[in-house]
C-alpha positions in Angstrom: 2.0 21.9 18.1 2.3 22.8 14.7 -1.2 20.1 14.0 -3.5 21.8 15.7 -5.4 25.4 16.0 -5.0 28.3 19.0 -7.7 26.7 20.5 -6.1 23.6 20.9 -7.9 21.5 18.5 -6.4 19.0 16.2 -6.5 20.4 12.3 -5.6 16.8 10.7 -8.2 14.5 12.7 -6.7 11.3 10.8 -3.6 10.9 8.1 -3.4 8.0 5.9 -0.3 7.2 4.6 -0.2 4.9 1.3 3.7 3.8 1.9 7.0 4.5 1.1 7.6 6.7 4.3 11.6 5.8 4.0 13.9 3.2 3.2 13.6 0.9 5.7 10.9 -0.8 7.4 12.2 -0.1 11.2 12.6 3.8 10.3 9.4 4.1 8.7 7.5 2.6 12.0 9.3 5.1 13.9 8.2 7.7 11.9 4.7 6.4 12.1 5.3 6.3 16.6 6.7 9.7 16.3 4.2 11.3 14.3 1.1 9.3 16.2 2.1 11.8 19.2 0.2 14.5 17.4 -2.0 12.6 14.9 -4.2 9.5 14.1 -2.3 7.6 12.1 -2.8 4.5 9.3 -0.9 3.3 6.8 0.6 0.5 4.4 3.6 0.0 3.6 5.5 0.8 0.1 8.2 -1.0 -1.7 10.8 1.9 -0.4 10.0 0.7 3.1 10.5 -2.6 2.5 14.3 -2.4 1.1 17.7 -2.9 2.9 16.3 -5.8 5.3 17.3 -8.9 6.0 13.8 -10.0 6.0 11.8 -11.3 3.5 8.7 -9.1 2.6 6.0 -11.3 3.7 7.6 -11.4 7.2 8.2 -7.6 6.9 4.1 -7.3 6.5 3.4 -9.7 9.2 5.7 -7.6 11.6 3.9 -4.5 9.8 0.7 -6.3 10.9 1.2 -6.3 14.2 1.5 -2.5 15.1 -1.4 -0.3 15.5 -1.5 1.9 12.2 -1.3 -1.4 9.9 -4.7 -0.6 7.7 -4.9 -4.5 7.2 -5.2 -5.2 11.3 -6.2 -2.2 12.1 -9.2 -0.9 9.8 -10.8 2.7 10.2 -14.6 1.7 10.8 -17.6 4.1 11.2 -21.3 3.1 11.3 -21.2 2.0 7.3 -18.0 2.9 6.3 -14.5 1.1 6.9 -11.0 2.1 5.4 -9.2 -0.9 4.8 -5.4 -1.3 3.4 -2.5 -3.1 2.3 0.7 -2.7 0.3 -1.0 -4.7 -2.5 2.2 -5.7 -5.5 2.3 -4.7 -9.0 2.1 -7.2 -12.1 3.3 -7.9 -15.3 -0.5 -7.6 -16.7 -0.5 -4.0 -17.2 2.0 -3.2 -19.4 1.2 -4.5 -22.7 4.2 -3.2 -24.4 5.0 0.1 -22.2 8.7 0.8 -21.4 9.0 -0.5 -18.1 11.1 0.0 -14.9 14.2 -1.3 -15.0 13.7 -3.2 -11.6 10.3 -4.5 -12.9 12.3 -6.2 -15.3 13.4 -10.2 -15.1 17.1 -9.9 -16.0 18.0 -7.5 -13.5 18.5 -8.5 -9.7 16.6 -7.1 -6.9 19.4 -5.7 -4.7 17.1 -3.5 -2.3 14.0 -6.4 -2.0 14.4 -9.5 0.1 11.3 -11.5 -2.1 12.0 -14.6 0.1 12.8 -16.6 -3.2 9.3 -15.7 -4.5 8.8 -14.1 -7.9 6.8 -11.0 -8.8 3.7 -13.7 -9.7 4.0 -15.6 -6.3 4.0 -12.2 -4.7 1.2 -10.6 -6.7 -1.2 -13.8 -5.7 -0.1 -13.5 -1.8 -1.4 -9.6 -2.0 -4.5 -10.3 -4.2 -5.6 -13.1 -1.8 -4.8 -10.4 1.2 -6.9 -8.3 0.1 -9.8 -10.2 -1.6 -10.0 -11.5 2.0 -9.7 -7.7 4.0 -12.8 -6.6 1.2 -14.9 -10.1 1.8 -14.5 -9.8 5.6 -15.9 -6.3 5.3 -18.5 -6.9 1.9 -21.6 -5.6 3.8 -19.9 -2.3 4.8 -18.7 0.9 2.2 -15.1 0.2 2.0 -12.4 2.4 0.9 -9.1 0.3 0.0 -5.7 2.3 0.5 -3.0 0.6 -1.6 0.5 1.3 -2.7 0.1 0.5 -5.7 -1.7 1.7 -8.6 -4.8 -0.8 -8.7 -5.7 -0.3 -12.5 -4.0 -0.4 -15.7 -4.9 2.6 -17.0 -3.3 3.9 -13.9 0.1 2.6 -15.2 2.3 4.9 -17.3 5.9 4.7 -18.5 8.6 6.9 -16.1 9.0 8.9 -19.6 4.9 10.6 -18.9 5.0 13.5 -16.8 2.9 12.0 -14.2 3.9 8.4 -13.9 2.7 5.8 -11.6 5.2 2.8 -13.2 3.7 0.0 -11.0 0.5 -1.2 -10.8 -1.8 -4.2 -10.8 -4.6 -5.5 -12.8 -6.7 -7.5 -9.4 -7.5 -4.6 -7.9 -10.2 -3.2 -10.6 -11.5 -6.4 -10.9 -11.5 -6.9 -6.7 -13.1 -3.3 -6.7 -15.9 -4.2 -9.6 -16.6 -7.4 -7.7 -16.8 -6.1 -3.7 -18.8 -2.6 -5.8 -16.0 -0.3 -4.2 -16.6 3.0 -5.1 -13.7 5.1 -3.6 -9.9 3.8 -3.0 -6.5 5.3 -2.4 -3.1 4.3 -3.6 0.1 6.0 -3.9 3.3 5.1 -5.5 3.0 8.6 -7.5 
């Protein structure tokens, strides 16, 4: 009740969420069924929503893939314009000598990630290729790619700045330059 007016109409027509809803990939669709009572609802998922599983990630987005407010199945399409998503992964690339996070770093074991044995490359080039293909199946349209992470470099800071976003990825720009995207979302703020 609290989402829409005395009339009855809906304030928030649509709410896109760019991940990291909890800490759990079974709680965070939940939230996502709960909160579709009232709402419109797409997302991606985050790294937070991806720990304490026994699955491996790329299962956890295939099961992700198959509910209604996966951005990746599940585009929002007008006449010209389609919001298109996914979780996208951060890489190495864009930290030319920043402090980084200490989970980012080689030497220390993931405890809250099941990777499925893959390393942060492998895992990088499964989410580039995801969405190179989500922007190439929509090329003709205006797409607006959500992401979790940052997809820039100069989107990447060290967690000492005061506003930090400490992952990112270097394919996106060059995905955005090449599909001539002019708007996107990410999160992981």
């Amino acid at each position: 009740n609290d989402l829409r007016t005395k009339e009855g109409k809906g304030i928030i027509d649509l709410l896109i969420v760019a991940g990291d809803i909890s800490d759990n990939h079974i709680r965070s669709i939940k939230y996502l069924e709960n909160i579709s009572k009232f709402i419109k609802v797409k997302a991606v998922l985050g790294n937070h929503d991806m720990y304490y599983t026994d699955k491996s990630i790329i299962n956890l987005i295939e099961e992700f893939d198959k509910t209604e407010f996966s951005l990746y199945t599940n585009p929002i399409q007008s006449e010209n314009t389609v919001i298109i998503g996914d979780t996208g992964w951060h890489d190495n690339t864009v930290y030319k000598g920043r402090t980084r996070y200490q989970e980012d770093r080689h030497d220390v074991e993931y405890k809250r990630l099941n990777k499925g044995g893959l390393s942060d490359k492998e895992l990088s080039l499964f989410f580039k290729n995801r969405m190179e293909s989500i922007l190439n199946r929509y090329k003709h349209n205006n797409c607006i790619p959500v992401t979790h992470y940052a997809p820039h470099p100069s989107l990447v800071r060290s967690k000492e700045e005061p506003i930090s976003n400490i992952f990112g990825n270097s394919y996106g720009h060059k995905l955005y330059k090449k599909y001539n995207i002019k708007q996107a979302i990410y999160g992981h703020t």
